[in-house]
N, C-alpha and C positions, 0 to 999 in steps of 0.2 A: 691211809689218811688218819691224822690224829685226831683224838677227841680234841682237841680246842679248835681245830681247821674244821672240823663238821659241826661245833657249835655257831663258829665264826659264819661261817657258810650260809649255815640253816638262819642267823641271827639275823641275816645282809633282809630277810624278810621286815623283820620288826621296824626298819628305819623307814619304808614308807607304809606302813600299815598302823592302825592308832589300836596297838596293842601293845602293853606294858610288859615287863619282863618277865615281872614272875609269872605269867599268866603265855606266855612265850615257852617259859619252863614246863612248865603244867604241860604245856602241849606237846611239847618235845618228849616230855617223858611218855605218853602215852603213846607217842610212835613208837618209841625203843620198844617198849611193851606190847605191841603188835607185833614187831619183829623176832621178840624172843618165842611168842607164841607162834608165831609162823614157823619157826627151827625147832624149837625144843616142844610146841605143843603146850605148855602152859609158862606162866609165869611168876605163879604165886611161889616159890623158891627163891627167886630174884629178886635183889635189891639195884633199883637207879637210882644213882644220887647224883643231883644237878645242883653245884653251885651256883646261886643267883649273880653274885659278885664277881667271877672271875670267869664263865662258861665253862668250867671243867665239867667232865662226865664218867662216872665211872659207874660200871655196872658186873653186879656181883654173881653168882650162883652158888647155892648150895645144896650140898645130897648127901644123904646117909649112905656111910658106908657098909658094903653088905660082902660076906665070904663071896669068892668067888664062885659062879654059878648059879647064884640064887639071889640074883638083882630081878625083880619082875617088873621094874619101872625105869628106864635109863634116864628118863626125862626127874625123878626126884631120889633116885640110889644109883649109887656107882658100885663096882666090884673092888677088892681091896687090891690087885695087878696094877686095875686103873689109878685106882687112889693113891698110890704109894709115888704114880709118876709128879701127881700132884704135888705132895709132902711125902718124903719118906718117914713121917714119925707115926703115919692116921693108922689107926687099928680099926677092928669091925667095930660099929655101931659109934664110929667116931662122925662127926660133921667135915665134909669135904668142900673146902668153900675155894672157888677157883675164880679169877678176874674173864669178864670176857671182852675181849677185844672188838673194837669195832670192824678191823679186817676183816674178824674171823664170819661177819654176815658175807662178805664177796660186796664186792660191785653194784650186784645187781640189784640188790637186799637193798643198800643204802641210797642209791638212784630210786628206785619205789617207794621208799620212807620220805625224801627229798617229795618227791611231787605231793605224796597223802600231805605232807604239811603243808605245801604250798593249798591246797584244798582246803584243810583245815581250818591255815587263819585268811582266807579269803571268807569263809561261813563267816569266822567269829566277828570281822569287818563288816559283813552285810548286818548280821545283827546289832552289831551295835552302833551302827549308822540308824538301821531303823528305830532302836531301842531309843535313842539320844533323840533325835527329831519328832519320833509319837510322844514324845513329853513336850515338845516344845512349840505342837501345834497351836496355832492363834498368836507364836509371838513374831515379831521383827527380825528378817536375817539379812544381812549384809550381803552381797556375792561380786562378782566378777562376769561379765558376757562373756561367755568363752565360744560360744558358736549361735550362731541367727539361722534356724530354719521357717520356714513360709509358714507351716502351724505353731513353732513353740520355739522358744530362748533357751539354751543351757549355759547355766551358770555354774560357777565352781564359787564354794564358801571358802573362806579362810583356811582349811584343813585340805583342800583339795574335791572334798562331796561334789556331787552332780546333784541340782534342781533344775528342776522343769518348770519351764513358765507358760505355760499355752499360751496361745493368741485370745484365748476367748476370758482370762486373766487378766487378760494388759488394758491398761487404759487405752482409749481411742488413740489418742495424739501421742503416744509412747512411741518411740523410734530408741532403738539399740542399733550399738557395733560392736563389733569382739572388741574387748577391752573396760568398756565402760562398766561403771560402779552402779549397782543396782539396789533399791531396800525395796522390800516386801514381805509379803507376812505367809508364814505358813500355813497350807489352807488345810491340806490331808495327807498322809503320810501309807501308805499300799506298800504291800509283798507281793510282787509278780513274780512268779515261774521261782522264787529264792531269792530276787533282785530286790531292794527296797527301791521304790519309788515317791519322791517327794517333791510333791506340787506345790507350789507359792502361786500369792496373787496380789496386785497389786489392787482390784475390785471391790474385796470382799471387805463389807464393813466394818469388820474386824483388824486390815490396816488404816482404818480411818482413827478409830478408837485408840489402836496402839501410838498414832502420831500424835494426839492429842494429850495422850500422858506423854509422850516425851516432851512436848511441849510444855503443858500447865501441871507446873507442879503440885498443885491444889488435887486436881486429877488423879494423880502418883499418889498422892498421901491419903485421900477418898476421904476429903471435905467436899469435892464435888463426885457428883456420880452420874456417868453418863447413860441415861435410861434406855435410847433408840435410838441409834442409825438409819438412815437410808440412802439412798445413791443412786445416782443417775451420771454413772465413773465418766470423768470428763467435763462432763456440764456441769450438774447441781448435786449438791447434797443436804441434807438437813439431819441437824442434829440435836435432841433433846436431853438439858440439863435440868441437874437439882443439885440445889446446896444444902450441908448438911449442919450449916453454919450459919445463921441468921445474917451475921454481917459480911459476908462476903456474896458480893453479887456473881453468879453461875456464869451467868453472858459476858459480862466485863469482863472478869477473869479468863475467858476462853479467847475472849479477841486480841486481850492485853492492848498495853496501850497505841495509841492510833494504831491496832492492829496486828502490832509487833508480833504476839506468837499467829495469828493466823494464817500471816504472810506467808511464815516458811512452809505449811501445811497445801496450803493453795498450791503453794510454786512447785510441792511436790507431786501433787496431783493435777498437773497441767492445766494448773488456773480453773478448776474446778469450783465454782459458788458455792460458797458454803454459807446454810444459814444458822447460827446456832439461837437455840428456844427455849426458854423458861420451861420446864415442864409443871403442868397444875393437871389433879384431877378434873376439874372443870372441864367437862365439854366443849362446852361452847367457846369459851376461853383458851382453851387448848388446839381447836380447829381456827381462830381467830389468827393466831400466833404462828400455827402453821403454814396459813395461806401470805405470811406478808412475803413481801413487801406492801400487798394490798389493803385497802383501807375499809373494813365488810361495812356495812350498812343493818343488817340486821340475818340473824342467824334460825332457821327451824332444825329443831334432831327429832330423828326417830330411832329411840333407841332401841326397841324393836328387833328391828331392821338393820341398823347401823347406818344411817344414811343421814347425811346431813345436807339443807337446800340453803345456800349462801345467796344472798341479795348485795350487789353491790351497784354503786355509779355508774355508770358508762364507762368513765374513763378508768375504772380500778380491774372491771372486766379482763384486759388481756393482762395486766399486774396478777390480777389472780390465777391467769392459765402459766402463765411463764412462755417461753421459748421452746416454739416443739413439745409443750401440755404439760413439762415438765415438773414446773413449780405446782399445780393440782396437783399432779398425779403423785408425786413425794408426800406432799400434804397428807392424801388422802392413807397412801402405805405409813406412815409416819402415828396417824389419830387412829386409826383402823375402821376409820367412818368414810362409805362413798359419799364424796359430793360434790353436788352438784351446782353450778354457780348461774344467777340471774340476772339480768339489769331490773335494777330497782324500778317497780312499777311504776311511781308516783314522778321517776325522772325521763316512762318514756315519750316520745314525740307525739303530739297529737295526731301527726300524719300515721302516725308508724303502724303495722298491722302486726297482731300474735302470730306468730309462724300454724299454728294449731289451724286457723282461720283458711290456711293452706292443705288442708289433712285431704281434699279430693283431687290436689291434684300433684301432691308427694308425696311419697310415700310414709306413714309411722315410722318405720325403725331410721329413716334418713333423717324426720326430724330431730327424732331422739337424739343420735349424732352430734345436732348442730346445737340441740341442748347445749349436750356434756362440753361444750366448748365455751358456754356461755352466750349462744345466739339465740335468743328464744323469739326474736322480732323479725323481720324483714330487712328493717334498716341495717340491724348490727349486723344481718349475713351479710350486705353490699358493703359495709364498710371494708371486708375483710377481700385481700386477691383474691385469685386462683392459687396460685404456690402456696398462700398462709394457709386456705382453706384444707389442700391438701395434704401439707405438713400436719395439721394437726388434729384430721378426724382420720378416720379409715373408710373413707368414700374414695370413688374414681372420679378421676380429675370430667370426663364426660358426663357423669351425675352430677357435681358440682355445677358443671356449666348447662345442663339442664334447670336444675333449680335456680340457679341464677337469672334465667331468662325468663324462668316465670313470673320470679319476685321482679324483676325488672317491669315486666308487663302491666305492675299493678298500679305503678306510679306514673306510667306514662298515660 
């Protein structure tokens, strides 16, 4: 076999593996180098030289030459019988530098250097698969569905990489098939067992953020700055801006005109609510903002505590819970204030009774419950079904319709 057929050979590696040549070289040399060490026992005598440019390989040895019979090292001195078959001109204490052939390892030599590199640059591949994507966690990747399993999507990126998309990653309404274009954001980047593994997610708050700079260039260039995400993937999200520019408005700019950039953000995240919010140190103002669509009535905090009791109209009440508790419950992750929302006292019914008034024959922690939902009356629990009821506290549907039938009792 010639050196250029076992460059050529060994090189048929490089063309699917994302590893450059001279660093292909690098490695090839450090085969040879095992090899001469496996034969001769060392190799600091030996010169390899690999041309980058054209795959030639030639590798040298050399040894002092010593009188015959008084070589104590074959591996760095030859005898002058031997030496002379080399060059008939070398005398004792002359340098004996002879070519070695790649035949002269056998077969077997070079079929076991072939696999060690196939080894080699499969490492050097996982490293810098891993090395390339630990730098580029949190940002947006492109990919390919290349297989749909019942827990997790694998995708292939432009280069060929495998990512993993778990099920517990993907938005609700997400549906993949082999083929389809996917963007998400990388979430963490793992070495198992030598494997690199690299998780995306389409969830995590951090591909909400990155669509919104690809979106608002304002964002990109951090005239605006986006303080806090939160998500409820699917449904709702809320997002709080600042500007770092007096005349440009945070929100305008985020929705762009009738909408324009938010459109494509939504339509990525399968119609996902998005609210986006003036950010103010204000408290009260800040929790205000969070709860709209809703119109508050008036606001208590305890900052203490962290908790905030919101009073609103009747009708702003389920405006302020959202769909499934959603729109509070972001609110509240969003301000970092729990709160609590009320029907404004002064708008309730004269008929209507305080749920409290109840306390002998419900229990405390089910009122509490029916609180946090914004029922603090009678009326407002009957307003609400069964299914609403249950949808959006954590009571059994058989509690519910016990309590129902008591508050029922009261008006009949």
């Amino acid at each position: 076999m010639s050196n250029i057929n076992l460059i050529d050979s060994f090189s048929e590696f490089k063309q699917f593996k994302n590893i450059d040549r001279p660093t292909m070289m690098s490695v090839l040399e450090d085969v040879f180098r095992s090899m001469l060490r496996r034969k001769y026992g060392t190799d600091e005598n030996c010169d390899v030289i690999l041309n980058t440019e054209n795959g030639d390989l030639e590798i040298w040895r050399t040894r002092k030459v010593m009188e015959d019979g008084f070589s104590e090292d074959d591996a760095l001195e030859v005898e002058l019988a031997e030496a002379k078959l080399i060059d008939p001109e070398l005398e004792v204490g002359d340098d004996a530098i002879e070519q070695i052939t790649l035949e002269s390892f056998g077969r077997r030599a070079i079929l076991a250097a072939r696999q060690t590199l196939v080894s080699r640059i499969m490492e050097l591949e996982k490293d810098d698969i891993y090395k390339k994507y630990k730098d580029r966690v949190g940002e947006i990747v492109v990919g390919e569905v290349y297989q749909v399993w019942k827990k997790e999507i694998l995708v292939l990126d432009e280069e060929g990489n495998e990512l993993l998309l778990p099920k517990t990653e993907q938005i609700p309404a997400d549906f993949y098939k082999k083929g389809d274009s996917i963007r998400a954001v990388v979430l963490k980047v793992e070495m198992i067992n030598n494997n690199p593994k690299i998780i995306i997610s389409r969830i995590a708050p951090a591909f909400l953020q990155r669509l919104f700079e690809l979106e608002v260039p304002e964002i990109f260039d951090g005239l605006i700055s986006i303080k806090k995400i939160v998500r409820e993937p699917g449904e709702r999200a809320k997002v709080a801006v600042e500007s770092f520019d007096d005349r440009i408005d945070p929100v305008g700019a985020c929705v762009g005109m009738k909408g324009s950039r938010i459109h494509g953000i939504v339509r990525e995240l399968r119609n996902e609510n998005i609210d986006v919010i003036n950010y103010t140190n204000n408290a009260s103002l800040y929790i205000t903002r969070a709860l709209s669509p809703a119109k508050i009535t008036s606001i208590k905090i305890n900052e203490d505590k962290k908790h905030a009791s919101v009073f609103l109209k009747p009708d702003q009440v389920s405006l302020a819970i959202g769909k499934g508790g959603h729109n509070i419950k972001l609110a509240g992750k969003l301000t970092g204030y729990d709160i609590d929302v009320f029907r404004d006292v002064e708008e309730l019914d004269e008929e209507d009774v305080d749920l409290e008034e109840f306390s002998d024959e419900i229990d405390g922690w089910v009122i509490d419950e029916l609180k946090a939902i914004g029922c603090d009356s009678a009326k407002s629990v009957l307003a609400l079904s069964v299914d609403e009821l249950v949808k959006r506290t954590d009571l059994e549907e058989e509690t519910i319709k016990d309590v129902l039938s008591i508050l029922r009792s009261e008006f009949e």
